[in-house]
C-alpha positions as CSV (number, residue, x, y, z in Angstrom):
1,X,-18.1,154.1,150.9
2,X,-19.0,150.4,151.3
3,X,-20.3,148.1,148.8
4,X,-23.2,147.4,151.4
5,X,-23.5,151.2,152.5
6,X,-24.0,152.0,148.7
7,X,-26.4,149.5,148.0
8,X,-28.5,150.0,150.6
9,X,-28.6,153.6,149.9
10,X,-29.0,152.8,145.7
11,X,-32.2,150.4,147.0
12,X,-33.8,153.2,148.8
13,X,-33.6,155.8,146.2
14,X,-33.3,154.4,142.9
15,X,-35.3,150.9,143.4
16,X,-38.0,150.9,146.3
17,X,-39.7,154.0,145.0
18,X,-39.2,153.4,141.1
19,X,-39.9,149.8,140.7
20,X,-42.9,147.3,142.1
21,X,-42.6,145.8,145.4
22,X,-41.6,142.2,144.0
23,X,-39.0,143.5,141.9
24,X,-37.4,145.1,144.9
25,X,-37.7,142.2,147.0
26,X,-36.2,140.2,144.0
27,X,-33.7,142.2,143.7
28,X,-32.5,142.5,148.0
29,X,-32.6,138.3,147.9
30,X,-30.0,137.8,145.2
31,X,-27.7,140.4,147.0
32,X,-28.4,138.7,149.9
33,X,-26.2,136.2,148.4
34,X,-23.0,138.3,148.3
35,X,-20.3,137.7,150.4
36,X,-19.4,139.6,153.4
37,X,-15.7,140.2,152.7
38,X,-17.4,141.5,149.6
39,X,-20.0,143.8,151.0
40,X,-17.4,145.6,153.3
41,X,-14.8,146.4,150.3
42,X,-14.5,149.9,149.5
43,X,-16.3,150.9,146.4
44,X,-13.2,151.8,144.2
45,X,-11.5,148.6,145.6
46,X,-14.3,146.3,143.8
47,X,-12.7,144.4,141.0
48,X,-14.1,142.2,138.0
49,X,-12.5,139.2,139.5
50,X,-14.2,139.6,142.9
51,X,-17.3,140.0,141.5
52,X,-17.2,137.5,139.2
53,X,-16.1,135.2,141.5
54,X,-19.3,135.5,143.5
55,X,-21.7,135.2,140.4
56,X,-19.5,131.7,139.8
57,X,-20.1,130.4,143.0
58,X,-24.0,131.5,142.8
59,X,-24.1,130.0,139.7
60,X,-22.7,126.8,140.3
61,X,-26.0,126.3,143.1
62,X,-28.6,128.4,141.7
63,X,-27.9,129.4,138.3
64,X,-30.9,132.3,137.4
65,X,-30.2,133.9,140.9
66,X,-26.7,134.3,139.7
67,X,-28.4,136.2,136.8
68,X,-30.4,138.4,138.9
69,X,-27.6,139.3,141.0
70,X,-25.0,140.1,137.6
71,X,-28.3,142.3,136.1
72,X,-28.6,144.3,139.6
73,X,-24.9,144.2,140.4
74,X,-24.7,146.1,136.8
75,X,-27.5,148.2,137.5
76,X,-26.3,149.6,140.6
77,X,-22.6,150.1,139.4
78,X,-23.7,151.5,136.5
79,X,-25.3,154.4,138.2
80,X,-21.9,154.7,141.0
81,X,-19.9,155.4,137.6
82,X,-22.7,158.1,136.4
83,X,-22.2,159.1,140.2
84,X,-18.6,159.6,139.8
85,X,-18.4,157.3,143.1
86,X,-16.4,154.8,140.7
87,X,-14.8,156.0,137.6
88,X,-15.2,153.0,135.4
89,X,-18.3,150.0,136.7
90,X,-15.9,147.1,137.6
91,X,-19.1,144.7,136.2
92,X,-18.4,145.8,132.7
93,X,-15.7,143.0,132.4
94,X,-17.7,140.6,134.3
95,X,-19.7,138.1,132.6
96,X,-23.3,136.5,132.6
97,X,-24.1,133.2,133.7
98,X,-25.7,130.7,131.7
99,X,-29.3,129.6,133.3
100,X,-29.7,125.8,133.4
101,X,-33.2,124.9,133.2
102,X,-34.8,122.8,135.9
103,X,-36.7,120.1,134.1
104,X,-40.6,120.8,135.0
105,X,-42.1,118.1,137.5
106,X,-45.8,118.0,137.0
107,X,-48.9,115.5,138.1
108,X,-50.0,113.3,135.3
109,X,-53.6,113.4,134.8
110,X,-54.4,110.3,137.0
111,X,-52.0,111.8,139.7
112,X,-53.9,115.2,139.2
113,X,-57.5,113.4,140.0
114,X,-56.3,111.7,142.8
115,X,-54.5,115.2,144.0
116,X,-57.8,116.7,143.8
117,X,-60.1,114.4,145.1
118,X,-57.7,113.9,148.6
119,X,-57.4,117.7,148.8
120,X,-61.3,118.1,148.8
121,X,-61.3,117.1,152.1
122,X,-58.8,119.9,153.0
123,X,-58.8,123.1,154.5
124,X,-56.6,124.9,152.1
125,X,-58.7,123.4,148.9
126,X,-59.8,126.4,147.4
127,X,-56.4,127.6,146.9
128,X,-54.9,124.2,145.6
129,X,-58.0,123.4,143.8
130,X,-57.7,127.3,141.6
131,X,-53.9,126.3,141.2
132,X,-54.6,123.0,139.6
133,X,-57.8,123.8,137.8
134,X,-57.1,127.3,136.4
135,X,-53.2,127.4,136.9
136,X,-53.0,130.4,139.7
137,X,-49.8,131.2,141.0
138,X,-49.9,130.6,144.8
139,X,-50.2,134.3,145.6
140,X,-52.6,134.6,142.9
141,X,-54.4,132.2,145.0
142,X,-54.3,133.4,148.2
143,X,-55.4,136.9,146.8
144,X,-59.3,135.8,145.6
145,X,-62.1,137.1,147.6
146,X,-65.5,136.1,146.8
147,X,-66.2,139.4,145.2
148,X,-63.7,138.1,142.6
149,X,-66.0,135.6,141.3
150,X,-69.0,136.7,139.3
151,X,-71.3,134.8,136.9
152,X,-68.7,131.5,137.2
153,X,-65.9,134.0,136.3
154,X,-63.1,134.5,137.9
155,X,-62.0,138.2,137.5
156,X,-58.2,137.7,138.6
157,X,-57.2,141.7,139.7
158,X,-55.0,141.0,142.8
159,X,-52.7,138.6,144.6
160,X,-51.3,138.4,147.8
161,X,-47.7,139.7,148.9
162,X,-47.1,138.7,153.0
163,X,-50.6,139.6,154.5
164,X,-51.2,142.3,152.3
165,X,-53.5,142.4,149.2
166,X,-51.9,144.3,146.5
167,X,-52.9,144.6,142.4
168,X,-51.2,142.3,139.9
169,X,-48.0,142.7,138.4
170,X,-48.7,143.2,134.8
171,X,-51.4,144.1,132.8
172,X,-51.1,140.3,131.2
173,X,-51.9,138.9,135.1
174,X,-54.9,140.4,135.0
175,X,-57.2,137.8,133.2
176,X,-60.9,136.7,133.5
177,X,-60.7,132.5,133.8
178,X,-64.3,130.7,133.6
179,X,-64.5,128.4,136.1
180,X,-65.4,124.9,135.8
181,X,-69.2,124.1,137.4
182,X,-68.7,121.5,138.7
183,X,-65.0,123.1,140.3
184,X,-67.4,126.0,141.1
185,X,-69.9,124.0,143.2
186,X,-66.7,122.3,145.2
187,X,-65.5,125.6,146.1
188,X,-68.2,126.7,147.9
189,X,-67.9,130.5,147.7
190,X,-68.2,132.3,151.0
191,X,-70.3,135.3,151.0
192,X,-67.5,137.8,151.8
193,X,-63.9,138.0,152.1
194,X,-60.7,135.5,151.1
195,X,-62.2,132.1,149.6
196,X,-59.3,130.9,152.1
197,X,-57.1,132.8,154.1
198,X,-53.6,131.6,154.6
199,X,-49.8,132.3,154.6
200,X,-47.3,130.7,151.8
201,X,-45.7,128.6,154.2
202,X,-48.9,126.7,156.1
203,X,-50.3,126.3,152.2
204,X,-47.2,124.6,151.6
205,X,-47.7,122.6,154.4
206,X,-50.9,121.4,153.5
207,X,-49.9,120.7,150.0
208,X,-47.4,118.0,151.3
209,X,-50.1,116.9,153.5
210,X,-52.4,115.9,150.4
211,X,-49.8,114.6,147.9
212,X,-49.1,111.9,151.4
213,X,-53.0,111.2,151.4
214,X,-53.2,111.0,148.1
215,X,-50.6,108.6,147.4
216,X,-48.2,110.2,145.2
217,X,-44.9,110.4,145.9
218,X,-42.9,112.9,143.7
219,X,-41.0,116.0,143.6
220,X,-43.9,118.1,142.2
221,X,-43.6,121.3,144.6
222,X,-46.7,123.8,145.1
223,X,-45.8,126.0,141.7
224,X,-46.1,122.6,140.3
225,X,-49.5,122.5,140.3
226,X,-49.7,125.4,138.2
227,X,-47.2,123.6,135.6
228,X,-49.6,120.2,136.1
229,X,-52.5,122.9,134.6
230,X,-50.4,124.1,132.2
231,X,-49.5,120.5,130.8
232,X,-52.8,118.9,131.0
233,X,-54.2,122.0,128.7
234,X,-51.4,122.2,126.0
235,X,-52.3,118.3,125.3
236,X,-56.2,120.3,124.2
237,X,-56.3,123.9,123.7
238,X,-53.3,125.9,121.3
239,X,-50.3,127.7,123.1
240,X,-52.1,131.3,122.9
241,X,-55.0,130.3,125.1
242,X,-52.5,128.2,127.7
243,X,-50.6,131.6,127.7
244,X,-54.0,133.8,128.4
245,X,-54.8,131.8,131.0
246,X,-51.7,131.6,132.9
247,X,-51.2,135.1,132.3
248,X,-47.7,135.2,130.9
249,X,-47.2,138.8,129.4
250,X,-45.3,136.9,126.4
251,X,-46.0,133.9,124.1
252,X,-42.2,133.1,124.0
253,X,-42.4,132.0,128.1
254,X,-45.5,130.0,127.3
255,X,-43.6,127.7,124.3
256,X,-40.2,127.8,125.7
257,X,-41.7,126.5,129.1
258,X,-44.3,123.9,127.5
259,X,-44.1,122.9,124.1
260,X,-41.8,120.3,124.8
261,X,-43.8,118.5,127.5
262,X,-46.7,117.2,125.2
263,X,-45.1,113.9,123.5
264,X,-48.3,112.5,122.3
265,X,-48.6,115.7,120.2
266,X,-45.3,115.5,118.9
267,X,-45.6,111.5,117.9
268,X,-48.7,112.6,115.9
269,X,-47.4,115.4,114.2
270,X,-44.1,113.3,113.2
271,X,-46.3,110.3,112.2
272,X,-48.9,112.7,109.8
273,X,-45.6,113.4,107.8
274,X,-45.3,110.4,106.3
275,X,-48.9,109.1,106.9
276,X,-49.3,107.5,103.2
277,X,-46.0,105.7,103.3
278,X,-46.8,101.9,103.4
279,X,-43.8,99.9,105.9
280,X,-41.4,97.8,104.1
281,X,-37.8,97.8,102.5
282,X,-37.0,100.7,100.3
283,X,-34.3,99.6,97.8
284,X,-31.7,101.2,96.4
């Protein structure tokens, strides 16, 4: 049997009807990234070299898929050896690469107002706008229907996957946000259905279209918004409300991702140290 023969047949059975529809697409894109003199190797042919090999060169572009794909490749030989299809998992002797963190590109607040006011105008301004105000993911986004919004709350339950509208992840997505009045005025709640319904790829579209009229050139991306959110808040509320209202199901993603990004924090908490020391030479 094939590597690809086996884990097509290992998706079908062991990870399409045992995990959540994201995790199995999460899983078929960083395979996707295997070889195909890899794929077509017998499965007692595989060795650690090969397959290391391939987690290098995924690594050396896009260093967390080359995580994913070592964590499934493991997974799935793991259960050929319990299969006795391979007598020893030939990932056991490969290694995990490293993850190099992308550093965060966010809006500063002046950029953020100017973000908001241009996309006002847009069509695609209730997504952007719940992004940047209440730091949605994008699907998160595209998946709030008027019936979401009650009493200027927005009771987050569902997001979007392709065309379909399908529950949250985690119980930690889940998460009632108050929304801003005066955000809750611009939005302009229809009295049914999607506050804006559109696909990943025209939202992206338009999201390029208002960083153009708003004058801001930079590399912040769509997700970036969210991060711009995130930012702006840690600068004013603690770490445990940024993580409730982004919905992380762990504090440790929440600091790890943003403590590092609020300077003017960090210069007052260094300067309180030594608040009552007066400036001048201090002598031996």
């Amino acid at each position: 049997m094939t590597l690809e023969t086996y884990l097509g047949q290992w998706m079908g059975t062991y990870v399409r009807p045992c995990r959540a529809a994201s995790t199995a697409e999460g899983y078929s894109a960083a395979l996707a990234h295997l070889s195909a003199a890899t794929l077509a190797m017998e499965l007692d042919e595989l060795t650690p070299m090969q397959l290391q090999r391939e987690i290098n060169a995924l690594a050396a572009v896009y260093s967390r898929q080359a995580q994913i794909l070592f964590t499934v490749l493991a997974a799935a030989l793991r259960r050929a050896q319990r299969l006795h299809l391979v007598q020893v998992s030939p990932m056991q002797d490969c290694e995990c690469p490293k993850h190099r963190k992308k550093e965060i590109c966010y809006l500063t607040e002046a950029e953020a107002v100017a973000y908001y006011r241009a996309a006002r105008t847009d069509e695609a301004f209730p997504l952007l706008a719940l992004m940047l105000c209440l730091g949605l993911r994008r699907n998160e986004a595209r998946g709030v229907q008027a019936e979401d919004i009650r009493d200027g709350v927005l009771h987050l339950q569902y997001q979007r996957r392709g065309s379909a509208r399908v529950p949250l992840k985690s119980a930690a997505s889940a998460r009632n946000i108050p929304i801003p009045p005066a955000l809750l005025a611009d939005l302009c709640v229809p009295a049914a259905g999607y506050l804006c319904d559109m696909s990943e790829m025209v939202l992206q579209r338009h999201h390029r279209h208002v960083m153009q009229r708003a004058g801001i050139d930079s590399p912040v991306t769509l997700h970036g918004l969210r991060h711009t959110c995130a930012t702006l808040m840690v600068q004013h509320e603690s770490l445990t409300t940024v993580q409730r209202v982004l919905g992380h199901a762990h504090f440790s993603v929440t600091a790890d991702t943003y403590i590092h990004t609020d300077l003017t924090a960090v210069s007052r908490a260094t300067s309180a140290v030594f608040s009552d020391v007066q400036p001048g030479r201090i002598s031996a």
